[in-house]
N, C-alpha and C positions, 0 to 999 in steps of 0.2 A: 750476203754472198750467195746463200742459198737459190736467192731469187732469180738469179743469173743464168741459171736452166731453166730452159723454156718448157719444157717437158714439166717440171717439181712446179714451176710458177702454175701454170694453165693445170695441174692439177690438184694445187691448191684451191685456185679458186670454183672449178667446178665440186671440189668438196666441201666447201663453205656453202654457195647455194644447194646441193642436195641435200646435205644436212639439215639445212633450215626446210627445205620441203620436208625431209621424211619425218624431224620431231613436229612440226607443224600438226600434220598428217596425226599423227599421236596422238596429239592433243585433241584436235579439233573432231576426230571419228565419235570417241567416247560421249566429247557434248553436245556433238551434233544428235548421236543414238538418244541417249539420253532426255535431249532437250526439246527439242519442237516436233522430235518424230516417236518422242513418248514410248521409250524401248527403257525397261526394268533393265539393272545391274545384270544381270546374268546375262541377256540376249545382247548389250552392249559389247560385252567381252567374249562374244559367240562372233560377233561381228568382226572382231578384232581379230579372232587364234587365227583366222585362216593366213593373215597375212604375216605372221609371223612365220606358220609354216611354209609359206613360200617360199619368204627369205632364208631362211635355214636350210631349204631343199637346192635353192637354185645355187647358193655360196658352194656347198656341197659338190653338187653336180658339174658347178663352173672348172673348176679344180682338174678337171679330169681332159678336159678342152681348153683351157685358158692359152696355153704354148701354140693353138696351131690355129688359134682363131686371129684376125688381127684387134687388139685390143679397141679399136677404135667403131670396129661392129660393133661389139658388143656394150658400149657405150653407148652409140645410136640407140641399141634396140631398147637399153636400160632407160634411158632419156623418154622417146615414143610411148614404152608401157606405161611410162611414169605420168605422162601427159593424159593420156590416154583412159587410164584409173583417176586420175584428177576429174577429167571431162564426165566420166561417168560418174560418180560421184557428185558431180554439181547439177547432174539430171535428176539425183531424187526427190519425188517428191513425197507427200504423203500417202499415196494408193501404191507405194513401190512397196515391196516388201523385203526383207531384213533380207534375205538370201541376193537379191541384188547389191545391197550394199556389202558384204560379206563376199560376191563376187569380184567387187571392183576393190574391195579391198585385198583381195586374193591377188589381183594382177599388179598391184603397185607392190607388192611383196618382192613379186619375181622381176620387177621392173628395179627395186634396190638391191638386189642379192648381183646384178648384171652390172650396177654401179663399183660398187665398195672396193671386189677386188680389184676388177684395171686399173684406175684411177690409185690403187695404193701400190698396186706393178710399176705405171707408167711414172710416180711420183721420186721412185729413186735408182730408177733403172738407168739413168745416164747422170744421177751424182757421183761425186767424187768421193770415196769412202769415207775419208775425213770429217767428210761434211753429214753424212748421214745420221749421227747423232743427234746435232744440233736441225737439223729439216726433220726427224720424227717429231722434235716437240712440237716446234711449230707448226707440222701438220695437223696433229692434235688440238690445239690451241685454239687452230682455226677451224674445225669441227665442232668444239664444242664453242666459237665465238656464233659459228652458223648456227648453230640451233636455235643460243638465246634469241639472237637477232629478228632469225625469222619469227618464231612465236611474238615476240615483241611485235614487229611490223603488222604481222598479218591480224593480229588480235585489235591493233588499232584500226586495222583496215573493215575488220568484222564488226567494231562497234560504229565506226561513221556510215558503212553500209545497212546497219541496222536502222539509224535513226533515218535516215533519208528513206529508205526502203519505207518502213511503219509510217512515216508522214506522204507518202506516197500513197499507201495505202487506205490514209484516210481522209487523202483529200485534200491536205493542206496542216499546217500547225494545228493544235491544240492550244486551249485555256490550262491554267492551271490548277490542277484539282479534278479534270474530266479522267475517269476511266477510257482504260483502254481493252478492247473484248480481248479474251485469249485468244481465240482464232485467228485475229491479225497480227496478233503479237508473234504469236507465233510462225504465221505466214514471215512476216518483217524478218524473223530471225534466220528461216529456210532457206529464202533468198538471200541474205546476206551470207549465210556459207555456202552457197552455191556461189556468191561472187566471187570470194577467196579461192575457193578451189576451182575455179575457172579460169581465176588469176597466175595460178601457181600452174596450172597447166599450158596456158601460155608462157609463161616466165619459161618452164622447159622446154618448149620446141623453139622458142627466141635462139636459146644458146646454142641450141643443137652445131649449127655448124664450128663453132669453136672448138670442134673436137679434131678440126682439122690442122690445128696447131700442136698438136702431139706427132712426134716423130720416133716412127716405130724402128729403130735401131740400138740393140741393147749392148750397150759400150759399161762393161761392170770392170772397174779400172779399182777392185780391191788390190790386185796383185800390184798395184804400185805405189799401196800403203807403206812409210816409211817402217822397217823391222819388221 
């Protein structure tokens, strides 16, 4: 019944795919830092704070604007930044240095803190009181269905782009039992998260305009809660 507002429907689903972007995003920073761009524990998680303080700052700040913006700005611009941090991110390569990825991870922060609110404004703001219990779970449900999801997908998409990429790289298949140089390996692996998050940067500006299915008139019908 829930699903019946178009408004709770379309902002469930754009909260199932950001969700799967931003734990993606999670996942994949730390072993990207970690992994073929050979960044120690600590400068990983150097990489990482900024975006966090993003999101905290901009949730924060949102708060104070959110009533006189139209919600669906501020969605675009959440969606763009997000795209935006994806693209740059799938430009690093080895001669980049930490403070670049640390900046684009700084802007997909303030690119999710522009998401979370609206999109939880717009999701019960023309329910029916009644109904609001039963649409927070399922809201819920389907943020954390988003998450697995995506880490699931993009992780299989990360290992078939690894292997095509690495056999790309050296020219055709392999025997079995041939070494493979690190350098390529690790090139193979570069690229391959660079495809994912190239992927997922398109995946975000594809939907973008379905934000035009949100209808910004807040009809809050608790007063006609029975007692």
């Amino acid at each position: 019944e829930v699903f019946r507002d178009l408004n709770f429907a379309s902002a469930v689903f754009f909260n199932f795919l950001v969700s799967a972007m931003v734990f993606v995003g999670m996942v994949f920073l730390p072993a990207l830092s970690e992994g073929p761009l050979g960044y120690d524990a600590t400068l990983a998680g150097a990489v990482m704070a900024p975006r966090g303080f993003a999101t905290l700052a901009t949730m924060v700040a949102i708060r104070y604007v959110i009533d006189r913006i139209d919600h669906r700005l501020l969605l675009f611009a959440g969606l763009v930044l997000t795209a935006a941090a994806f693209t740059a991110i799938s430009d690093i390569m080895f001669q980049h240095s930490a403070a670049w990825l640390a900046a684009a991870s700084a802007v997909q922060g303030v690119g999710v803190g522009l998401l979370f609110t609206p999109l939880s404004t717009l999701a019960y703001a023309t329910l029916d009181a009644p109904l609001r219990a039963d649409a927070a779970g399922v809201y819920g449900l389907l943020r954390q269905l988003g998450s697995a999801t995506g880490v699931a997908v993009m992780t299989a998409v990360l290992h078939a782009r690894n292997r095509t990429d690495l056999l790309d790289l050296l020219g055709g298949p392999t025997s079995p039992g041939d070494s493979v140089p690190a350098g390529l390996a690790d090139m193979a692996t570069l690229r391959a998260y660079a495809d994912c998050f190239r992927s997922m940067a398109l995946a975000a500006l594809v939907v973008t305009p379905g934000i035009l299915l949100f209808r910004i008139h807040r009809v809050d019908r608790a007063a006609s809660t029975p007692g």
